[in-house]
N, C-alpha and C positions, 0 to 999 in steps of 0.2 A: 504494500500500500504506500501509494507516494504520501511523504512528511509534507505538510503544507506550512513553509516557513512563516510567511504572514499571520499565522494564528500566535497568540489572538490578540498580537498589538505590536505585531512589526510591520505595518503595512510602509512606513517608510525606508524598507531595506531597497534597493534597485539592483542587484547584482547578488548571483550566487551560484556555485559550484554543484556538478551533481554526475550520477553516474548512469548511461543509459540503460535501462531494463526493458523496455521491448519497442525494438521497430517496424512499422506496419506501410512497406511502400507502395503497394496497391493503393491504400487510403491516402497517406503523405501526413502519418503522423509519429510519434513518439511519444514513452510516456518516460518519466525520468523518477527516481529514487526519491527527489526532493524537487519543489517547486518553490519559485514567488510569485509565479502568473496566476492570475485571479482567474479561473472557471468561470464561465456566464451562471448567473444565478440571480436570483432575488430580485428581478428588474435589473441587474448591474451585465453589462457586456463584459467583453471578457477581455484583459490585457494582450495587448500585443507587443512585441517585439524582440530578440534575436539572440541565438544560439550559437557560439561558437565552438570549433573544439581543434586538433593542433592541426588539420588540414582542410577543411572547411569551414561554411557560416551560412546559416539560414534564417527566415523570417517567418515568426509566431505569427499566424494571422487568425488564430482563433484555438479558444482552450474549453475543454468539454470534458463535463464526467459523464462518461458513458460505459456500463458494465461494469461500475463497481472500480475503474480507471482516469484517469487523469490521463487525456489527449492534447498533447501540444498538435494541431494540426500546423503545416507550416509550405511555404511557399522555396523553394529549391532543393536542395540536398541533404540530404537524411543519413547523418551518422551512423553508426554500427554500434549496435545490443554492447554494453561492457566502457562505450568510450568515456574518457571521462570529459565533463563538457564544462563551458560555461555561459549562464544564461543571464540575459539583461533586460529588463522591461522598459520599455516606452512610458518614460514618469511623466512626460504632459498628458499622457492620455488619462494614464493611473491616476495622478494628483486632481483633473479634473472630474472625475469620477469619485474621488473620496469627497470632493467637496460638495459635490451634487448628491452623494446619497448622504452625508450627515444635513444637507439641507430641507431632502426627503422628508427624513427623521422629523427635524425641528417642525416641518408644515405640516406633519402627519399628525401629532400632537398637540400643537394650538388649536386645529379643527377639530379635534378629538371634544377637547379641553371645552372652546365656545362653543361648538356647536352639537356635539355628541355626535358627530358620523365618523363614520370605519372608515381607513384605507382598503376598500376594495382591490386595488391593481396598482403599482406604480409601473415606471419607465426611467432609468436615471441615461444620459445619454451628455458627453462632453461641453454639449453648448446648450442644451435647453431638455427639461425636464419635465413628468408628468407624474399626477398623480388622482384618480379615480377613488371619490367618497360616496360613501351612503349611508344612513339616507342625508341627501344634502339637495339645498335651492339655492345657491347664493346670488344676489346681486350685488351691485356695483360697490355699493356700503360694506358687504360682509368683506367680498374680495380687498376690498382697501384695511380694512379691519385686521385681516389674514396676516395680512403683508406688512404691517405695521408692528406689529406682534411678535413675529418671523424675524422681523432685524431688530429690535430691541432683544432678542433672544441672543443676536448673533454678536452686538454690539457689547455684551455683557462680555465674553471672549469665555465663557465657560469652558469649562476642562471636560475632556470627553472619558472616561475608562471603558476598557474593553477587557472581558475577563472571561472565564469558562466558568460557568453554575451550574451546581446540581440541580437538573430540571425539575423538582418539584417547588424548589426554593422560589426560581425566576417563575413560574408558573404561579406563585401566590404574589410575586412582586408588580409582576406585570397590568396593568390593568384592563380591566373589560372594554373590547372594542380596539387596545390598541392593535394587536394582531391577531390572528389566527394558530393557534398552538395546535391546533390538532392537526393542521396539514404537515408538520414536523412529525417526520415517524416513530414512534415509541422506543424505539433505540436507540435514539439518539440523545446519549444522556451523559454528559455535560451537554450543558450546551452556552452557546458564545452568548455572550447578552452585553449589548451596548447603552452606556450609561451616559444623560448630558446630565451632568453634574446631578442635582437633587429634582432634576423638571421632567426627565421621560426613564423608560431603562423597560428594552426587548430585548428579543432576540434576534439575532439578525447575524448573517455571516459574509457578509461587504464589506469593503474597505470605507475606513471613515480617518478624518483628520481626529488631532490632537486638540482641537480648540475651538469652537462657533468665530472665535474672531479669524478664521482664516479663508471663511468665506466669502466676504464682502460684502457687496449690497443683495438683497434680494429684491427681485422684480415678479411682479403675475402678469405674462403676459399674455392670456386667452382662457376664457372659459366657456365650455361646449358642452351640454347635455349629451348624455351617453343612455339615455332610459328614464324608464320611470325614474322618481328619487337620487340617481345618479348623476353626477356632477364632474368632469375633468378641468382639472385645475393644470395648466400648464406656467413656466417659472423659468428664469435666468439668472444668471448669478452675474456680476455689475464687480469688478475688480478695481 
């Protein structure tokens, strides 16, 4: 089983060593002994970028757990089972992805908070953001309301912790509505729970920053009914 170095509060490493355990060149992928590329998951896409080892170099263009495996899939030349490598992630991509999904977080829970609706769905994506509540109506007031809330949250520069809990612990911490616990399968126990200081704390297994003040401004910029009661709330972050 690949070791996932970023657990569960080194998402700021970029660079790390590892040994190939199985190559698959029909598909064009690899999976490696130890990882820092973040798997697509939770709404969060998946890190890209590049593998070297002492006579090639390729490009991560997508990371998947599939069967129980960690798939670098990658765009050229596919080392050999046993090499030992090394692997570097694409930190603009990363860093803007930690800051949009702790931004998530922060709008998941003021809506929570005001208005009592669930995060249904999110999207976190490098330059613009989404997030799907229910049941929710907002207009132009609440949305302003939202957003106001959001960066007094973010302006405060709270300290983020990211830790592994016994799931029944976070499971009485967590509150009603913020997530969905039972889509988390029963064996999975630790589990990651991310903390902004005293104001939210899930589960969640994304990369997030160290601090709300490293987000910047927060912007809403569209909201579109998705159904009954359903609300998409879309957001950009303002550096």
């Amino acid at each position: 089983m690949t070791e996932i170095l970023y657990y569960p509060d080194n998402e700021y490493l970029k660079e790390f060593d590892a040994t190939v355990e199985k190559v698959d060149e029909e598909d064009g992928y690899l999976v490696l002994d130890r990882t820092l590329f973040y798997k697509q998951g939770g709404g969060q896409p998946a890190d890209h970028g590049t593998i070297t080892w002492s006579d090639g170099e390729t490009e991560v263009e997508d990371v998947q757990k599939e069967h129980g495996e960690i798939r670098h899939y990658v765009d050229g030349d596919l080392p050999e089972k046993g090499d030992e490598v090394h692997g570097r992630i694409d930190w603009d991509r990363r860093y803007r992805h930690m800051k949009m999904h702790t931004a998530q977080h922060i709008v998941s829970k003021v809506v929570l908070d005001i208005y009592g609706a669930s995060t249904a769905g999110n999207q976190v994506h490098a330059d613009r953001s989404r997030i799907d509540f229910e049941p929710a109506n907002f207009d132009e007031q609440d949305l302003k309301k939202i957003q106001e809330e959001a960066n007094r949250v973010i302006e405060e520069d709270i300290e983020l912790s990211k830790s592994e809990v016994p799931r029944e612990d976070l499971e009485e911490e967590t509150e009603d509505g913020r997530t969905n616990l039972d889509l988390i399968p029963d064996h999975i126990d630790p589990l990651r729970a991310v903390e902004i200081g005293d104001i939210d704390i899930c589960p969640c297994g994304g990369t997030h920053v160290d601090s709300t003040g490293e987000l910047g401004q927060l912007e809403i910029v569209e909201r579109r009914s998705k159904g009954a009661d359903v609300e998409r709330v879309e957001f950009v972050l303002q550096n």
